[in-house]
C-alpha positions in Angstrom: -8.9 -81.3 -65.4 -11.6 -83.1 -63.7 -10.5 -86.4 -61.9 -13.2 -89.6 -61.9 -14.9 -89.0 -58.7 -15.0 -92.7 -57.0 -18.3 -92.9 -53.8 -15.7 -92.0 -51.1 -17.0 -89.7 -49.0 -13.9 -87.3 -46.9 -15.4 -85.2 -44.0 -13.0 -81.5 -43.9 -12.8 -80.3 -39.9 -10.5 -77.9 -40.6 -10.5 -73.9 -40.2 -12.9 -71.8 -42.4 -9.6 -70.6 -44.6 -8.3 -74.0 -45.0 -11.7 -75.3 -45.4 -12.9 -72.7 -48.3 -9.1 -73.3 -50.1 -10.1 -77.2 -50.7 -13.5 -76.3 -51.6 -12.3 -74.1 -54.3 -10.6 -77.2 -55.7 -12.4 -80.0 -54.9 -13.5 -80.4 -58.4 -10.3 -81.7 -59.4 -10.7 -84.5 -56.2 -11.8 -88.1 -57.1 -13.1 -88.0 -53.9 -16.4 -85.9 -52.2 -15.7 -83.0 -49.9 -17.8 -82.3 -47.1 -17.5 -80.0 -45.1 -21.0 -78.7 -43.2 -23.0 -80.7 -41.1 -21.0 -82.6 -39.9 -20.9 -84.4 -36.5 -19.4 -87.3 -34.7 -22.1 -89.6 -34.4 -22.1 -90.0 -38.8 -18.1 -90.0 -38.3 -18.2 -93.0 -35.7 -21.7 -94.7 -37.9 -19.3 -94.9 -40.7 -21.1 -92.7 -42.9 -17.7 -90.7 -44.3 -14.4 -93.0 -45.3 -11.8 -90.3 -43.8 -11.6 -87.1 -42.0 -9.1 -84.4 -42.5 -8.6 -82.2 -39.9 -5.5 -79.8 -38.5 -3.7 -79.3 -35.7 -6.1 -76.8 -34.2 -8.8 -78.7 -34.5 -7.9 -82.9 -33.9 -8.9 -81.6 -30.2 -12.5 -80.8 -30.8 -13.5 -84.2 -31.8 -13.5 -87.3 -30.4 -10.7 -89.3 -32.5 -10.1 -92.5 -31.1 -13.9 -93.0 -31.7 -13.2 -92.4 -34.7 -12.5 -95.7 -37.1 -11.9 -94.4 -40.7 -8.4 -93.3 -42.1 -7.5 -89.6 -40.5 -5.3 -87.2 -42.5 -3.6 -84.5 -40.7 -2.7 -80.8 -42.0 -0.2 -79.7 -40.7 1.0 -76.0 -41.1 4.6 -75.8 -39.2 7.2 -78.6 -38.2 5.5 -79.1 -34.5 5.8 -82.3 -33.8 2.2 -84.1 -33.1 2.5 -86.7 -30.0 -0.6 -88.1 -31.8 1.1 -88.9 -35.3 0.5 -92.4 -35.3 -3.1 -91.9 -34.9 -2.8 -90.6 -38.7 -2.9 -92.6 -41.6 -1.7 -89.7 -43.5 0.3 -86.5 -42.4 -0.2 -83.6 -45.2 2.2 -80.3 -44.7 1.7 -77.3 -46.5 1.9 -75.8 -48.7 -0.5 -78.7 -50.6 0.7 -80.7 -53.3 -2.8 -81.1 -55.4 -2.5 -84.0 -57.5 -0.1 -86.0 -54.7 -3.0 -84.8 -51.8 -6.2 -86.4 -53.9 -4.1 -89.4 -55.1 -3.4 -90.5 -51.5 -6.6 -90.0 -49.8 -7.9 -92.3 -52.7 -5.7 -94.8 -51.9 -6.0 -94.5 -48.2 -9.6 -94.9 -48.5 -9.7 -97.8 -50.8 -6.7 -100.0 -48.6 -8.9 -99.0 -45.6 -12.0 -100.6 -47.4 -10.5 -103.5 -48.9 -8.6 -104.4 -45.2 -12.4 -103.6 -43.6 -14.0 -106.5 -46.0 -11.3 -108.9 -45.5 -12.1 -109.1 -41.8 -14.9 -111.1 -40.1 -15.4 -111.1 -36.2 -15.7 -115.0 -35.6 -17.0 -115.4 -31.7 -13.9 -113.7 -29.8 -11.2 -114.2 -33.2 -11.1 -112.4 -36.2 -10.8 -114.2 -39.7 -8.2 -112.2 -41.8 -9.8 -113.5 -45.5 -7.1 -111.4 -46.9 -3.7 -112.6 -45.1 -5.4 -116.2 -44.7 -5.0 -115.9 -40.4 -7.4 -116.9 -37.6 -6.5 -114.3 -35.1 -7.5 -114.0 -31.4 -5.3 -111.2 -29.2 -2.2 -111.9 -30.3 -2.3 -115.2 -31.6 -2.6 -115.8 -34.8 -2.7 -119.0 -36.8 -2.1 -119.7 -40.6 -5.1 -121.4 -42.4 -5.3 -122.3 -46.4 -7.5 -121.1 -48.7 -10.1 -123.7 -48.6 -10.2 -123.2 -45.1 -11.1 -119.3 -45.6 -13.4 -120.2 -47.2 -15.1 -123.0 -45.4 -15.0 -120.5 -42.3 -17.1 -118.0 -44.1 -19.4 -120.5 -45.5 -20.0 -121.5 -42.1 -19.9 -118.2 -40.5 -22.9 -116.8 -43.1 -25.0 -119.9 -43.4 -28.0 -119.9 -40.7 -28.0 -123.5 -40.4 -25.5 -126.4 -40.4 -23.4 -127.5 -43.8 -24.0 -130.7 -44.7 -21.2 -132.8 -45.8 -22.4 -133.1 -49.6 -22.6 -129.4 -49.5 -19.0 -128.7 -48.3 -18.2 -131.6 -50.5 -19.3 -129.8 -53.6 -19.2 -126.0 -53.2 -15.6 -126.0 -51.1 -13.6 -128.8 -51.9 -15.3 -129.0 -55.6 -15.7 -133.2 -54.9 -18.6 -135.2 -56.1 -21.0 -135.6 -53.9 -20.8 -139.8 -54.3 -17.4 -139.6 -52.9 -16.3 -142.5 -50.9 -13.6 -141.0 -49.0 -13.1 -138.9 -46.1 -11.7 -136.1 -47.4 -14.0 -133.9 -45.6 -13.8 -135.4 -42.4 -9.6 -135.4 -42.8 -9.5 -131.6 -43.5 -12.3 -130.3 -41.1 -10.1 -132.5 -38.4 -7.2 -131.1 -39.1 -8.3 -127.4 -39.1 -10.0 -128.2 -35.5 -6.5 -129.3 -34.1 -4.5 -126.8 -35.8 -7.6 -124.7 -33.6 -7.3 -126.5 -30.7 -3.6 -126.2 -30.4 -3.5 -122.9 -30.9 -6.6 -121.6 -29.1 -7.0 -124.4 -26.6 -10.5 -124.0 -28.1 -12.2 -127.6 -29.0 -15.9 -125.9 -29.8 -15.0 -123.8 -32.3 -16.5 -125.8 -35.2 -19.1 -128.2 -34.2 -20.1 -131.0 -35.6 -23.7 -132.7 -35.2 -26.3 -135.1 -37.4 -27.0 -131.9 -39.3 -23.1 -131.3 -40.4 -21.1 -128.5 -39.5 -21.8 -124.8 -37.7 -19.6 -122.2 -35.8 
């Protein structure tokens, strides 16, 4: 049986028994296993999308550099003071089918979350869960506001209000209202009054900018 192999790339810092068991297998992973050359700076550069690594070896590497999903093999029933470090907690003897299964999972929820976040200034914009977050406040926005955010966030000059008029809030550009005006000023006090932030979207002759 040989499982579709997705582009996730899983770095193996394990011992050299542990190591050449998973390489005898790996054809049946839907994931790569690497397991030479590795070092911390392509860990930490984001150039794998997990780690596994054992008890007797978590030590020799630098984890909380480390941002991708880490799975932990664990041999005995020692309990790890670091478990919660671990997106995943493996002990042998290894279930196969269950192992590759949830590392493909891991990997993929760790992706999608990872693209559902933009660094905004000093907040994060959670597309996903549709919240503004900065610390621990966090503030509910719509949909259309999402997406106005982004649209702002990527644009390297101002939006116009016939642009946000068209490509956000899908109105004709000869509309005599203001709609625009009425959502963008609602969004900046919902801001303001959780933030105490009044700059965060400016306005000027040009239209709108973060």
């Amino acid at each position: 049986m040989h499982n579709e192999t997705y582009n996730i790339n899983v770095a193996c810092f394990c011992n050299e028994n542990f190591t050449k068991s998973l390489e005898e297998i790996k054809s049946f992973f839907g994931f790569n296993l690497i397991s030479k050359n590795i070092n911390n700076k392509d860990l930490i550069d984001g150039k794998f999308n997990a780690i596994i690594v054992e008890l007797e070896n978590e030590k020799k590497i630098l984890l909380q550099d480390i941002m991708i999903p880490k799975i932990l093999i664990q041999k005995n029933n020692k309990i790890n003071k670091f478990k919660d470090d671990f997106s995943l907690i493996v002990k042998l003897p290894l279930n196969v089918v269950q192992f590759n299964q949830d590392i493909i999972d891991i990997c993929k929820k760790h992706e999608f979350k990872k693209n559902s976040l933009i660094k905004i200034k000093n907040y994060i914009l959670d597309k996903n869960s549709r919240v503004l977050k900065k610390n621990d406040t966090i503030l509910k926005v719509t949909e259309k506001e999402v997406i106005f955010l982004e649209m702002l966030y990527f644009s390297n000059k101002p939006l116009s209000r016939d642009y946000i008029l068209k490509n956000i809030w899908k109105y004709s550009s000869e509309t005599e209202t203001h709609t625009i005006e009425t959502h963008i000023y609602r969004l900046r006090q919902k801001i303001k009054s959780h933030f105490n932030d009044n700059d965060f979207i400016k306005n000027s002759k040009e239209g709108y900018s973060l």
